[in-house]
N, C-alpha and C positions, 0 to 999 in steps of 0.2 A: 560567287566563287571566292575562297578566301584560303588561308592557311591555317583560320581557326583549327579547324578536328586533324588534320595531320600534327599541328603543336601541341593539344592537347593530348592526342595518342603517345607523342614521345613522352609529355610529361608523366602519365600515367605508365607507360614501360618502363622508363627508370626509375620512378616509384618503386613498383615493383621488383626491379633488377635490386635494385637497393636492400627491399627485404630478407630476397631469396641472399644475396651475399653475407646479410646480419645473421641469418641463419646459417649458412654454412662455416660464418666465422666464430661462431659458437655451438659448433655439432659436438664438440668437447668440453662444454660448461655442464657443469651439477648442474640439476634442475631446472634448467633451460627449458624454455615450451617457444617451438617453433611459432611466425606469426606468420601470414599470409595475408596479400594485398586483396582490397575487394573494391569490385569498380563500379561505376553507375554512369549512364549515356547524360547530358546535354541538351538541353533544347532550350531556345529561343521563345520567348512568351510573353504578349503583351497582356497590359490590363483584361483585354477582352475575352484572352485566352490564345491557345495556335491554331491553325487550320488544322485539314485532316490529311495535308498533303505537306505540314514540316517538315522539314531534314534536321537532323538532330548539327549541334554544331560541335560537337564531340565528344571528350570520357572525361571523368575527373576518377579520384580517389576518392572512393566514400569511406573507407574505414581501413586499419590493419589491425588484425585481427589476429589473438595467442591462440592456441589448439591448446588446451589443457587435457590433452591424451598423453595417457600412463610411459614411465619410460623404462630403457629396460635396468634394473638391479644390478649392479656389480657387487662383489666381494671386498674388502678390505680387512683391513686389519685393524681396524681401529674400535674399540667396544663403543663408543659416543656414536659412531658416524651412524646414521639412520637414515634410512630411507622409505618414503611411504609408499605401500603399496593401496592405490587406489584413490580416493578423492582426498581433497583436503588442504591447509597449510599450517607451517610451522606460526605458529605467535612467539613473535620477536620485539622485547620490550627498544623501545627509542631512545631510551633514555633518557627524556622529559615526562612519564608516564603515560604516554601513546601507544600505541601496536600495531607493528607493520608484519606482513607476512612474507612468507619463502616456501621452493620445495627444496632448498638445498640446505641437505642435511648431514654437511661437512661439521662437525663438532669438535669443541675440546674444553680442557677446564683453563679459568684462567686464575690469575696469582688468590684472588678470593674464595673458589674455590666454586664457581658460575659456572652452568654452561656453557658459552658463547659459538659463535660463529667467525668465522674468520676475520670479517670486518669488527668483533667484538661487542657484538650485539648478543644481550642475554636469552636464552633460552625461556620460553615460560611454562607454566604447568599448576599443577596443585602441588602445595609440599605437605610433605608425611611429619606429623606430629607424635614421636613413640613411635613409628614404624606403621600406624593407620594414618590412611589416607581417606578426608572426609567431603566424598564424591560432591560435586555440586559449589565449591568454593571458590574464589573469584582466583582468577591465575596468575602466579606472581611467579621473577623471576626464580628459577631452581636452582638453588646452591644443594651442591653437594657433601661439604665441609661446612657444614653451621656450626658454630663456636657458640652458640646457645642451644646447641641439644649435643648429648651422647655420641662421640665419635667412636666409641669401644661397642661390640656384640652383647649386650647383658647376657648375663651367666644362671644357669637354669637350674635349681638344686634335683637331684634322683626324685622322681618321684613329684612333680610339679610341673608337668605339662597338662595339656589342656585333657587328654586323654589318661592322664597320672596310672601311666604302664607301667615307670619303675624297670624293675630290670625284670628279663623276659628271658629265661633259660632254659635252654631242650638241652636232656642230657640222654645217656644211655646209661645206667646204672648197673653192672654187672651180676647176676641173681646167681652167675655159682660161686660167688665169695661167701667166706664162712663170715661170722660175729667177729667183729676185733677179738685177740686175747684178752686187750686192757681196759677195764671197766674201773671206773667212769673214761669218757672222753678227755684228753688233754691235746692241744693243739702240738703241745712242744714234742707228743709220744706218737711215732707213725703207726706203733702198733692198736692207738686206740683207736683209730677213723681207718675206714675203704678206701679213700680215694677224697679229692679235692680240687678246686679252681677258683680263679679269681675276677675281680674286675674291677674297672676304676668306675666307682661314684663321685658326685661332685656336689658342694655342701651349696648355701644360697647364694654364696661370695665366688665362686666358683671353683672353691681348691679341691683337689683331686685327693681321694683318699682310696687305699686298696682295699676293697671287699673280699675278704675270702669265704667260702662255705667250705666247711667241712662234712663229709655223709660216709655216717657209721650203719652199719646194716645192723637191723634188729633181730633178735631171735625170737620165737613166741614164747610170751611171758607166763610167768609162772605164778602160781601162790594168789592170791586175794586179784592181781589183775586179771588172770584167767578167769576168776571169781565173776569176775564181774562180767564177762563175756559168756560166762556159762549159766550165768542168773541175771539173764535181763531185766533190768528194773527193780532190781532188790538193791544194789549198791546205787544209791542216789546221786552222790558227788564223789569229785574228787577226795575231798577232806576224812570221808570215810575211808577213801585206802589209804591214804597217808596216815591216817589215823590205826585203822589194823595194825597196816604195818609196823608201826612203831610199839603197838602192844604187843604183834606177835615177834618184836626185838626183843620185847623185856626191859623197855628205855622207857616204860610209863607208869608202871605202879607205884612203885616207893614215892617220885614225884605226887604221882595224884593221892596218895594216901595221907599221904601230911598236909595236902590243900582242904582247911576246914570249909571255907567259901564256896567252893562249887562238888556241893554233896552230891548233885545230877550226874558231874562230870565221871566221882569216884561210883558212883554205880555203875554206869556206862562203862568202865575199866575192866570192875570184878564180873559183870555180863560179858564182855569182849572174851577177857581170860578162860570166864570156864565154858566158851563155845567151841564144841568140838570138834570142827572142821572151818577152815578161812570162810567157805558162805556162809556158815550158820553166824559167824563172826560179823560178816557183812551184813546182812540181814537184822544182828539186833542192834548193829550200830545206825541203822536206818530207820530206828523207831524214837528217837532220841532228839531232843531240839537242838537245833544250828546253836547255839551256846554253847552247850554242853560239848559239842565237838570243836568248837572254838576253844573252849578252856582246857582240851584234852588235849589237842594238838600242842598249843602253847606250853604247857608243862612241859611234855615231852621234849621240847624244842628247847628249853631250858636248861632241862636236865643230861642235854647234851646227847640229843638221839640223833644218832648218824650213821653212816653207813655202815663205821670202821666198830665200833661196839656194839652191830648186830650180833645175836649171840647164836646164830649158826648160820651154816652155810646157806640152806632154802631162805631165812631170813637177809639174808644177805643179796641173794637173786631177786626177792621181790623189791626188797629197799632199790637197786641198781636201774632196774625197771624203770619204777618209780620215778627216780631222779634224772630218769634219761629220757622219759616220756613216750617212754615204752607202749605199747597196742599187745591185745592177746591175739589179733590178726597175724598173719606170717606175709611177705614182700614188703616189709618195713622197713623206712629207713629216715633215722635222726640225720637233720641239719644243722649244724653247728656253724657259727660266722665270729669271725675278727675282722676288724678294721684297722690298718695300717697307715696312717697320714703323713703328711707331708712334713721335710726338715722345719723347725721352729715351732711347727704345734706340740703344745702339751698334754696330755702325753702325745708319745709319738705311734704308742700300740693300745689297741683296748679289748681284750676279748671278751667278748659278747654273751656268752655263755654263763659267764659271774652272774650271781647274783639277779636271773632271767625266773621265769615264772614259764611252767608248764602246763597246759589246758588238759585233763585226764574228766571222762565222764561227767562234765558238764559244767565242771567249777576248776579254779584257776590256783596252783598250789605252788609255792617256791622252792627252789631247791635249789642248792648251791652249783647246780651244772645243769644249764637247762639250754636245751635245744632251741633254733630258729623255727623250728617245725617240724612236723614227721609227714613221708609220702608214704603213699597208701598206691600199692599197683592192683590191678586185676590180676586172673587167671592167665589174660593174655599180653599179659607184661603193658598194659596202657595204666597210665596214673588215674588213680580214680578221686584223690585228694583235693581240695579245694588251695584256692593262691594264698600263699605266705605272706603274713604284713610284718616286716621290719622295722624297727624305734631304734634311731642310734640319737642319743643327746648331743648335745654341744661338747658339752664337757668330755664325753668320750671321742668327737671327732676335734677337740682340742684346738678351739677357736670360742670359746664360750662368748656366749648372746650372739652370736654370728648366725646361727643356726634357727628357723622358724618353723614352720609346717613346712615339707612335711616329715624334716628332719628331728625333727626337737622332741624331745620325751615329755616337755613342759606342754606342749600342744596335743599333747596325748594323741596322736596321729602316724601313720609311719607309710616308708612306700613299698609297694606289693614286691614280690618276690614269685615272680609267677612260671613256675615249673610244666606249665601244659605244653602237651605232645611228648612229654619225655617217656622215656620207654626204661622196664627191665626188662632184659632180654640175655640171652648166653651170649656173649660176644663185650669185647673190653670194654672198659669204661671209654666212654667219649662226649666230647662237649660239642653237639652239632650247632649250636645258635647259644651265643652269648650277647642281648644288648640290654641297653638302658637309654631313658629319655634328659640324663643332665649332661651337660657340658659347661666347660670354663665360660670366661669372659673373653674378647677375642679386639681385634685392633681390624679397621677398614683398608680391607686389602685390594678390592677391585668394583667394576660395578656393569651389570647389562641391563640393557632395556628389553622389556618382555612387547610382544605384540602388540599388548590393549596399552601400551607406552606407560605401564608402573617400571621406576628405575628401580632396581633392588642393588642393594647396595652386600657383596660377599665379604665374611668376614674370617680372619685367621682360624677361628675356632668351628671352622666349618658350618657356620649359620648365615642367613637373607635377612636383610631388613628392608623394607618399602623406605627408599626417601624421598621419592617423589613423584608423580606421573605427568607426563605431557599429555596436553592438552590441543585439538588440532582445531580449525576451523575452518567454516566453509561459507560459500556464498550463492545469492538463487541466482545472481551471473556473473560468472568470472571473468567470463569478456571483458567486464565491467570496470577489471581493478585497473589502476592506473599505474603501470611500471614506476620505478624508482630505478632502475638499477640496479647492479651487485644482486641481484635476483631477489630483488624482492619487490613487494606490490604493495600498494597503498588503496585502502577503502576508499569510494568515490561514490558519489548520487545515484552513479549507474550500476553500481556493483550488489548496491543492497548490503545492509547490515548485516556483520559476521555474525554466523552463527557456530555457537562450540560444543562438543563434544568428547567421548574418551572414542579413540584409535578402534575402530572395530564395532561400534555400538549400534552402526546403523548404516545403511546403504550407501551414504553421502560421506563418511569418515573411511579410509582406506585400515590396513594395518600398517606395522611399522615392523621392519625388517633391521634388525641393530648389526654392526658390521657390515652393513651394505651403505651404499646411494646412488639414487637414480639416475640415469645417465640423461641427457639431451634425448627428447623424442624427432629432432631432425632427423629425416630418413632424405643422406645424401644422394641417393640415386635419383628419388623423386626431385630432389631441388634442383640437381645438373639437367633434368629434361625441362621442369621452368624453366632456366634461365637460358637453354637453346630455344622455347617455346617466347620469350618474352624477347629475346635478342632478334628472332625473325620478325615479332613486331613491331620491335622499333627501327628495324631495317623497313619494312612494309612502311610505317608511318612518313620514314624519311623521304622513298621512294613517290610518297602521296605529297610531301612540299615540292621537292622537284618537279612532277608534273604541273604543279599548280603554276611552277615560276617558269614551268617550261612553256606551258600556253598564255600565262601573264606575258611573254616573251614576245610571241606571236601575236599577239594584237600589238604590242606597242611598234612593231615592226610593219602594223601594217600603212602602206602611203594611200 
């Protein structure tokens, strides 16, 4: 008989009572994991071994033991604070290059522009290089503010994204508008365009320039381009109408009759002339070598053939056609554009229409007022036209070499102008959808963490860039890790080597919930019935020394 297992039972209830109170005096720590006492019986044992009839000699503590069960999420306000839902822990550099872990995922930046934790322990992760992030990298602390990369949003030019959409416009074009009065187009004349609207492009530098289109509705053309509509395949190219045309002005004989050198050309003139009708005209200008209508055009062009000394009226309608990029179709309609740029570019206007090149039956002809393009409707007012490519140079968006692909006339490349789903219809003009894929340069204005823990960093100009992703890690026992403190654990023999992962990748990594963190998984109510359940033990225990001293009592009393 002794007071061994009554003392040892107390010792192991206040163990315990100990626990249950460390736990309930951190039921309001971030990432707190409750621990629990675990006991094991006593027995006496010689070399030989014990009988079968030992009495144990009482309890000790065999272990106290974290529960790494999930805690609940709260809300905050803070974009850093994070919380993980599910397995996992934070890697927190030591600041000697070590790594300690945590689940409290109280965050902030500090004067470097770090992570940290409250105690000022950095955050770790992979860091984004250019804004990718190159999976699989060893995890270094995450600055946010690195002063050796790009603190600004790079700036995107029209027309240079990855998907190079350009600008993407649905319109309604009105189909009971008549022909402008004013032929040719002029930006500055309301009577020569339909209708109009704009938009801001943005160059490779990021400056903003206003795009306008202009849309002049077409009438069906007359003279040699109906020709060409009503003689499939007899008028070849473009240079053939332009070419009629200008014979059937009267702006090319005299020229080509005094060129000794291109005697092909002057035949080609006096055949033009005495054909009776604009097709029969078409037709033998089609039998003629590409030279010879090269040398005919250029004369002509020399000798100052143009609209305005067409020598009649129907000559006058085909030339206008012509230069306007006219169709013998009917739901037709020229797009005309300027660009407007910003204070200190030179120029500060450019309209587009100068000096542009018009596509007419298969070849590509200049004219001094040349359209962005022409739309083509069906019967039931849907566009049937294919997307518009626009070339605006440097020099006309007035920041010269600033400008590359797919802005620059020198790249011979331009960005789409893409009118699908636009409608004629009877009903006003309207711009249902106006966008485009450039934007400015932009300055770092905030930042969240996404689930699979990439930090995307928001910038003024309303673009994301990746600057870093956390990185979580796990272990095959957590039991294992060895507390530190201030809520974090330390790798230990029994814990088994950290394994990492990204947030969400696999059954053993949680996600990461940003403006949240986890609360303590102490469940107060279970702890207050321990510690009524461990307090009747150690009253029970107490109760079992007293007996012991109360019949120790009794023999010594006995005479």
């Amino acid at each position: 008989m002794g007071f061994q297992q009554g003392l040892s039972g107390l010792n192991a209830s206040s163990k315990s009572l100990d626990t249950i109170g460390n736990n309930i005096a951190n039921s309001g720590t971030v990432g707190f994991k409750g621990g629990s006492a675990q006991f094991a019986d006593v027995f006496a044992a010689s070399l030989s071994g014990a009988g079968s009839a030992s009495v144990g000699i009482g309890a000790k503590v065999a272990g106290i033991v974290q529960q790494f069960t999930q805690g609940n999420i709260s809300v905050t306000n803070n974009p850093l604070d994070t919380a993980i839902n599910g397995g996992g822990f934070f890697q927190m550099d030591d600041g000697s290059g070590g790594t300690i872990y945590a689940r409290n995922g109280q965050f902030q930046l500090d004067k470097d522009g770090f992570i940290v934790s409250p105690q000022g322990l950095r955050l770790k992760g992979i860091a984004a290089v250019d804004g990718v992030i190159a999976t699989g990298s060893p995890a270094v602390p995450l600055r946010l503010f690195d002063p050796t990369q790009s603190l600004s949003g790079t700036p995107q030019a029209t027309g240079a994204s990855t998907a190079a959409t350009g600008i993407q416009a649905n319109v309604n074009l009105d189909s009971r508008l008549a022909v402008p009065a004013t032929v040719p187009f002029d930006y500055r004349d309301p009577t020569s365009y339909n209708q109009s609207t704009a938009t801001t492009i943005y160059d490779s530098l990021g400056n903003p320039h206003t795009y306008s289109m202009y849309f002049v509705k077409v009438a069906p053309a007359t003279g040699l381009v109906a020709a060409e509509n009503a003689t499939a395949g007899t008028v070849q190219t473009a240079t053939d109408l332009a070419l009629a045309t200008e014979i059937a002005a009267g702006d090319v004989g005299a020229q080509e009759a005094s060129n000794a050198v291109a005697t092909q050309a002057t035949t080609l003139v006096a055949t033009v002339l005495a054909a009776a009708t604009p097709a029969a005209a078409a037709t033998a200008i089609s039998g003629f070598a590409a030279a010879a209508k090269t040398q005919a055009i250029t004369d002509a062009q020399a000798a100052g053939a143009t609209l305005a000394n067409a020598t009649s009226y129907a000559d006058k309608a085909v030339a206008a056609a012509l230069s306007t990029g006219a169709s013998s179709a009917a739901n037709n309609w020229n797009v005309f554009a300027t660009v407007t740029n910003p204070s200190g570019a030179s120029p500060t206007f450019t309209d587009l229409s100068q000096g542009g090149t018009v596509t007419l039956g298969g070849g590509a002809v200049s004219y001094s007022t040349a359209p962005l393009g022409n739309l083509i409707f069906g019967p039931s007012g849907a566009i049937t036209s294919a997307t518009l490519v626009a070339v605006v140079s440097a020099a006309q968006l007035g920041y010269p070499g600033a400008i590359n692909t797919p802005l620059g006339s020198a790249a011979g490349t331009g960005f789409k102008v893409d009118f699908g789903g636009s409608t004629q219809y009877g009903a006003p003009f309207a711009v249902n959808a106006m966008l485009q894929d450039g934007f400015s340069s932009g300055t770092l204005a905030g930042f969240n963490i996404g689930k699979d823990g990439i930090v995307l960093g928001r910038y003024t100009n309303g673009q994301t860039k990746a600057v870093g992703q956390v990185v979580l890690a796990n272990f095959r026992n957590p039991q294992g890790l060895q507390p530190l403190g201030d809520n974090r654990w330390a790798q230990s023999p029994t814990s088994g080597e950290a394994i990492t992962g990204e947030p969400g990748s696999s059954g053993q990594y949680g996600v990461l919930q940003a403006s949240g963190l986890e609360d303590s998984n102490v469940d107060l109510t279970a702890e207050l019935v321990n510690m009524i359940t461990q307090q009747r033990a150690y009253q029970a225990n107490a109760q079992t020394i007293k007996t012991v001293d109360s019949i120790l009592q009794t023999l010594v009393n006995l005479r």
